[in-house]
Wavefront OBJ file of the C-alpha trace (Angstrom):
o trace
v -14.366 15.507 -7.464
v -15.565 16.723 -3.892
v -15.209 15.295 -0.385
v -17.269 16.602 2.648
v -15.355 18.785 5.029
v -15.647 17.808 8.571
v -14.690 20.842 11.124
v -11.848 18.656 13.034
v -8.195 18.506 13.143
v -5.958 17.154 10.221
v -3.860 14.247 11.379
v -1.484 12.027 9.487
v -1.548 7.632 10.692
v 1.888 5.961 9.932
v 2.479 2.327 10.426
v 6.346 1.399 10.172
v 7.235 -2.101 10.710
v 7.499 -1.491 14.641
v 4.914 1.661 15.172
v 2.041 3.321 14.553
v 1.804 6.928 14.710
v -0.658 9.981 14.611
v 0.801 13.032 13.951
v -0.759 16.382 13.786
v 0.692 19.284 11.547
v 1.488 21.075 15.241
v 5.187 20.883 16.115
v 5.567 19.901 19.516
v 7.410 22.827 21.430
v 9.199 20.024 23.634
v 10.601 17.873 20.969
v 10.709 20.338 18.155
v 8.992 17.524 15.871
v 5.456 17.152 14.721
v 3.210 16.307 17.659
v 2.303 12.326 18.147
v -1.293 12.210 19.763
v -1.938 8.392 18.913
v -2.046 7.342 22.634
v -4.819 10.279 23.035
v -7.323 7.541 20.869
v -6.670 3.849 21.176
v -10.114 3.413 20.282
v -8.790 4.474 16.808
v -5.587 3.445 16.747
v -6.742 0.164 17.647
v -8.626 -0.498 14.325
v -6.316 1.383 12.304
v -3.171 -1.169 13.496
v -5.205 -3.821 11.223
v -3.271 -1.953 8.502
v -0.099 -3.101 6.572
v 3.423 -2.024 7.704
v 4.037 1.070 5.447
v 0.848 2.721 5.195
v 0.443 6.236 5.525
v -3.132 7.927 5.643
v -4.659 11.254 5.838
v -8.016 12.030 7.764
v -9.623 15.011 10.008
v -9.839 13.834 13.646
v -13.516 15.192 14.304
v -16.653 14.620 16.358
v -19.804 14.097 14.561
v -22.226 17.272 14.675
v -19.563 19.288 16.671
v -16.624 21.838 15.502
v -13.118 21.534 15.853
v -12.983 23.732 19.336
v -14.573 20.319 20.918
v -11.446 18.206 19.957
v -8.916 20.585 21.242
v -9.655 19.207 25.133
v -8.572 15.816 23.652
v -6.176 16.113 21.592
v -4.949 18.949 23.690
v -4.486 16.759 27.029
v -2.323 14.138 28.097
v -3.651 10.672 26.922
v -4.872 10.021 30.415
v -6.902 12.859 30.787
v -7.523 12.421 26.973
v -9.301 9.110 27.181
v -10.756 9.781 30.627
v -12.628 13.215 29.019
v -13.667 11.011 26.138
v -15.172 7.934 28.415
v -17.141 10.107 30.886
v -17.865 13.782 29.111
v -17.515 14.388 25.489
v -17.873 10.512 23.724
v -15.464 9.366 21.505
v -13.173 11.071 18.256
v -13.571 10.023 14.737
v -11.581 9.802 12.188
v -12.159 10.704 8.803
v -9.987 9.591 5.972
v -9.670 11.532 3.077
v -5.732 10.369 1.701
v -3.880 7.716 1.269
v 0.127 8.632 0.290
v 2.188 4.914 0.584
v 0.211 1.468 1.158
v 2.309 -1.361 2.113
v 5.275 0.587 1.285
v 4.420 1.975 -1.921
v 4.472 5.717 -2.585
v 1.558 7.187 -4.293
v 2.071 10.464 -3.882
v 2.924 10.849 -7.717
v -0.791 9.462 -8.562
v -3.534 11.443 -8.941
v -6.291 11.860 -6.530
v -8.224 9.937 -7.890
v -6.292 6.878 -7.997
v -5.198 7.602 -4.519
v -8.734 8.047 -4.044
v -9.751 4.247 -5.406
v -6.683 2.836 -3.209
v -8.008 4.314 -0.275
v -11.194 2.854 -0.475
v -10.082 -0.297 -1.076
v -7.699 -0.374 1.661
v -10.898 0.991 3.194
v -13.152 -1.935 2.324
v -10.583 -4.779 3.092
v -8.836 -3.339 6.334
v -11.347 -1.051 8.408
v -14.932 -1.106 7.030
v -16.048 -4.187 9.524
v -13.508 -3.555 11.985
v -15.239 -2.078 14.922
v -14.453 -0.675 18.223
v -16.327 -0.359 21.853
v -19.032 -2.518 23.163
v -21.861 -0.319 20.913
v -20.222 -1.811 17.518
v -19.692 1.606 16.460
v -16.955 2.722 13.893
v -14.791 5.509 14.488
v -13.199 5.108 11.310
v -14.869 6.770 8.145
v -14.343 7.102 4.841
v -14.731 10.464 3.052
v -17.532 10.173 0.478
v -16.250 11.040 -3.371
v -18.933 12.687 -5.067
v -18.074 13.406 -9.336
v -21.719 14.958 -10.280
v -23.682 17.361 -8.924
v -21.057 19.194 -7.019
v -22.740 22.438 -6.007
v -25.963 20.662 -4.833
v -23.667 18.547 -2.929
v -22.167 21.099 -1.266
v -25.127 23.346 -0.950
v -26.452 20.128 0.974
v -23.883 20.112 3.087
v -23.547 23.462 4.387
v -27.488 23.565 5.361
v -26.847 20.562 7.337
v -24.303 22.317 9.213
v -20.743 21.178 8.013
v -18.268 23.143 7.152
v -18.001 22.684 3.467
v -16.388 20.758 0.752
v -12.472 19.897 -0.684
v -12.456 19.573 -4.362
v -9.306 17.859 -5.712
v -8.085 17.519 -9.355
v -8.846 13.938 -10.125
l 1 2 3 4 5 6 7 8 9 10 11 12 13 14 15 16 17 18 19 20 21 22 23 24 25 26 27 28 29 30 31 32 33 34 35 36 37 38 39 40 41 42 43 44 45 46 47 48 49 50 51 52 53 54 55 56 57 58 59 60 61 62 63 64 65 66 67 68 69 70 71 72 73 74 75 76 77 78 79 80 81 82 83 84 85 86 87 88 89 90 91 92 93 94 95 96 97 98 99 100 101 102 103 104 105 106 107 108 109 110 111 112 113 114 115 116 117 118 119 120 121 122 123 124 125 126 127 128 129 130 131 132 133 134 135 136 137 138 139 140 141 142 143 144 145 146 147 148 149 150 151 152 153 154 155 156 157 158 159 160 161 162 163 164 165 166 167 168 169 170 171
Protein backbone atom coordinates (compact mmCIF):
# COMPACT_ATOMS: atom_id res chain seq x y z
CA UNK A 1 0.00 0.00 0.00
CA UNK A 2 1.08 3.80 -0.34
CA UNK A 3 1.05 6.75 2.06
CA UNK A 4 1.55 10.43 0.89
CA UNK A 5 4.94 11.87 1.62
CA UNK A 6 4.88 15.15 3.30
CA UNK A 7 8.38 17.19 2.89
CA UNK A 8 8.88 17.60 6.90
CA UNK A 9 10.98 16.14 9.52
CA UNK A 10 10.57 12.49 10.88
CA UNK A 11 9.89 12.51 14.59
CA UNK A 12 9.16 9.69 16.96
CA UNK A 13 6.06 10.60 20.17
CA UNK A 14 6.65 8.37 23.32
CA UNK A 15 4.35 8.40 26.23
CA UNK A 16 5.89 6.49 29.36
CA UNK A 17 3.88 6.43 32.41
CA UNK A 18 5.46 9.90 33.58
CA UNK A 19 6.45 11.63 29.99
CA UNK A 20 5.85 12.37 26.75
CA UNK A 21 8.50 12.77 24.32
CA UNK A 22 9.33 13.87 20.65
CA UNK A 23 12.37 12.80 19.44
CA UNK A 24 13.96 13.47 16.17
CA UNK A 25 16.50 10.96 14.49
CA UNK A 26 19.24 14.04 15.18
CA UNK A 27 21.52 13.25 18.13
CA UNK A 28 21.82 16.12 20.21
CA UNK A 29 25.62 17.20 20.26
CA UNK A 30 25.09 18.30 24.05
CA UNK A 31 23.64 15.20 25.45
CA UNK A 32 24.90 12.72 22.95
CA UNK A 33 21.17 11.26 22.79
CA UNK A 34 18.49 11.70 20.22
CA UNK A 35 17.22 15.28 20.27
CA UNK A 36 13.75 15.92 22.39
CA UNK A 37 11.90 18.90 20.59
CA UNK A 38 8.39 18.23 22.32
CA UNK A 39 8.43 21.59 24.23
CA UNK A 40 9.11 23.27 20.60
CA UNK A 41 5.00 22.25 19.90
CA UNK A 42 2.64 22.08 22.82
CA UNK A 43 0.03 22.71 20.45
CA UNK A 44 0.79 19.06 19.44
CA UNK A 45 1.91 17.60 22.26
CA UNK A 46 -1.07 18.75 23.90
CA UNK A 47 -3.51 16.52 21.88
CA UNK A 48 -1.18 13.79 21.53
CA UNK A 49 -0.96 13.42 25.73
CA UNK A 50 -4.75 12.10 25.25
CA UNK A 51 -2.83 8.91 24.40
CA UNK A 52 -2.27 5.76 26.62
CA UNK A 53 0.93 5.34 28.71
CA UNK A 54 3.11 3.18 26.34
CA UNK A 55 2.41 4.38 23.03
CA UNK A 56 4.93 5.02 20.60
CA UNK A 57 4.11 6.72 17.13
CA UNK A 58 5.78 7.70 14.02
CA UNK A 59 4.83 10.91 11.92
CA UNK A 60 6.69 13.76 9.70
CA UNK A 61 6.55 17.08 11.59
CA UNK A 62 5.54 19.30 8.45
CA UNK A 63 3.73 22.47 7.41
CA UNK A 64 1.01 22.16 4.98
CA UNK A 65 2.01 23.44 1.33
CA UNK A 66 5.63 24.20 2.54
CA UNK A 67 9.05 22.01 2.48
CA UNK A 68 11.00 20.83 5.18
CA UNK A 69 13.60 24.02 5.09
CA UNK A 70 10.43 25.97 6.76
CA UNK A 71 10.45 23.67 9.91
CA UNK A 72 14.10 23.87 10.55
CA UNK A 73 13.54 27.64 12.30
CA UNK A 74 11.24 25.68 14.70
CA UNK A 75 12.41 22.81 15.41
CA UNK A 76 15.81 24.32 15.16
CA UNK A 77 15.23 27.04 18.06
CA UNK A 78 14.78 26.96 21.59
CA UNK A 79 11.05 26.31 22.51
CA UNK A 80 10.67 29.95 23.33
CA UNK A 81 11.71 31.28 20.25
CA UNK A 82 10.08 28.08 18.77
CA UNK A 83 6.54 28.87 19.77
CA UNK A 84 7.02 32.63 19.56
CA UNK A 85 8.13 32.14 15.51
CA UNK A 86 5.13 29.87 15.21
CA UNK A 87 2.43 32.43 16.97
CA UNK A 88 3.51 35.60 15.10
CA UNK A 89 5.45 34.47 11.62
CA UNK A 90 5.25 31.08 10.19
CA UNK A 91 1.64 29.45 11.82
CA UNK A 92 1.67 26.37 13.42
CA UNK A 93 3.56 22.54 12.73
CA UNK A 94 1.67 19.48 11.89
CA UNK A 95 2.07 16.32 12.49
CA UNK A 96 1.60 13.55 10.32
CA UNK A 97 1.36 10.01 11.52
CA UNK A 98 2.33 7.35 9.46
CA UNK A 99 3.46 4.38 12.40
CA UNK A 100 2.44 3.08 15.22
CA UNK A 101 5.30 0.53 17.00
CA UNK A 102 3.77 -0.25 20.90
CA UNK A 103 0.09 0.95 21.98
CA UNK A 104 -0.58 0.79 25.56
CA UNK A 105 2.48 -1.13 26.03
CA UNK A 106 2.25 -3.60 23.43
CA UNK A 107 4.98 -4.05 20.82
CA UNK A 108 3.94 -4.29 17.29
CA UNK A 109 6.85 -3.98 15.67
CA UNK A 110 6.73 -7.79 14.65
CA UNK A 111 3.24 -7.04 12.73
CA UNK A 112 3.02 -6.13 9.45
CA UNK A 113 2.27 -2.76 8.16
CA UNK A 114 -0.68 -3.25 7.61
CA UNK A 115 -1.89 -4.31 10.85
CA UNK A 116 0.16 -1.60 12.35
CA UNK A 117 -1.50 0.35 9.83
CA UNK A 118 -5.34 -0.62 11.11
CA UNK A 119 -4.05 -0.01 14.88
CA UNK A 120 -3.00 3.28 14.06
CA UNK A 121 -6.07 4.38 12.76
CA UNK A 122 -7.96 3.22 15.34
CA UNK A 123 -5.93 4.68 17.97
CA UNK A 124 -6.43 7.49 15.46
CA UNK A 125 -10.22 7.53 15.50
CA UNK A 126 -10.67 7.00 19.35
CA UNK A 127 -7.74 9.25 20.75
CA UNK A 128 -6.99 12.30 18.30
CA UNK A 129 -9.51 12.58 15.42
CA UNK A 130 -11.93 15.16 17.52
CA UNK A 131 -9.33 16.34 19.71
CA UNK A 132 -8.53 19.79 18.62
CA UNK A 133 -6.19 22.51 19.41
CA UNK A 134 -6.19 26.60 19.21
CA UNK A 135 -9.14 28.84 19.23
CA UNK A 136 -9.69 28.11 15.10
CA UNK A 137 -10.68 24.27 15.98
CA UNK A 138 -8.01 23.25 13.76
CA UNK A 139 -6.14 19.82 14.00
CA UNK A 140 -2.57 19.56 13.88
CA UNK A 141 -2.69 16.00 14.10
CA UNK A 142 -3.19 13.92 10.78
CA UNK A 143 -3.42 10.73 9.76
CA UNK A 144 -1.52 9.43 6.70
CA UNK A 145 -4.04 8.28 4.08
CA UNK A 146 -3.55 4.30 3.04
CA UNK A 147 -4.31 3.98 -0.44
CA UNK A 148 -4.28 -0.21 -1.82
CA UNK A 149 -5.50 0.56 -5.63
CA UNK A 150 -4.51 2.73 -8.03
CA UNK A 151 -1.08 3.42 -6.76
CA UNK A 152 0.64 5.20 -9.64
CA UNK A 153 -2.36 7.55 -10.27
CA UNK A 154 -2.14 8.19 -6.68
CA UNK A 155 1.11 9.18 -6.71
CA UNK A 156 1.13 10.83 -10.06
CA UNK A 157 -1.66 12.98 -8.21
CA UNK A 158 0.38 13.80 -5.71
CA UNK A 159 3.45 14.98 -7.18
CA UNK A 160 1.41 17.54 -9.58
CA UNK A 161 -0.02 18.92 -6.52
CA UNK A 162 3.30 19.61 -5.26
CA UNK A 163 4.27 16.96 -2.53
CA UNK A 164 7.04 15.22 -2.42
CA UNK A 165 5.96 11.76 -3.24
CA UNK A 166 4.79 8.53 -1.86
CA UNK A 167 6.13 5.53 0.85
CA UNK A 168 5.00 2.18 -0.23
CA UNK A 169 5.25 -0.46 2.54
CA UNK A 170 4.84 -4.29 2.30
CA UNK A 171 1.46 -4.82 3.82
Amino acid sequence: FAQLKKDGYWYMYEKTENHAYLFSRTTSAVTGTLAEKSANVPHIMEVLNLLPAGTILIGEIYYPGKRSKDVTPIMGSLPEKAIERQQKEYGYLHYYLHDILYYKGRDLTNEGASVRYEILKRVYEKYLLSAYTMDDNESFIELAERVDENIPEFVADALERGEEGAVLKKK
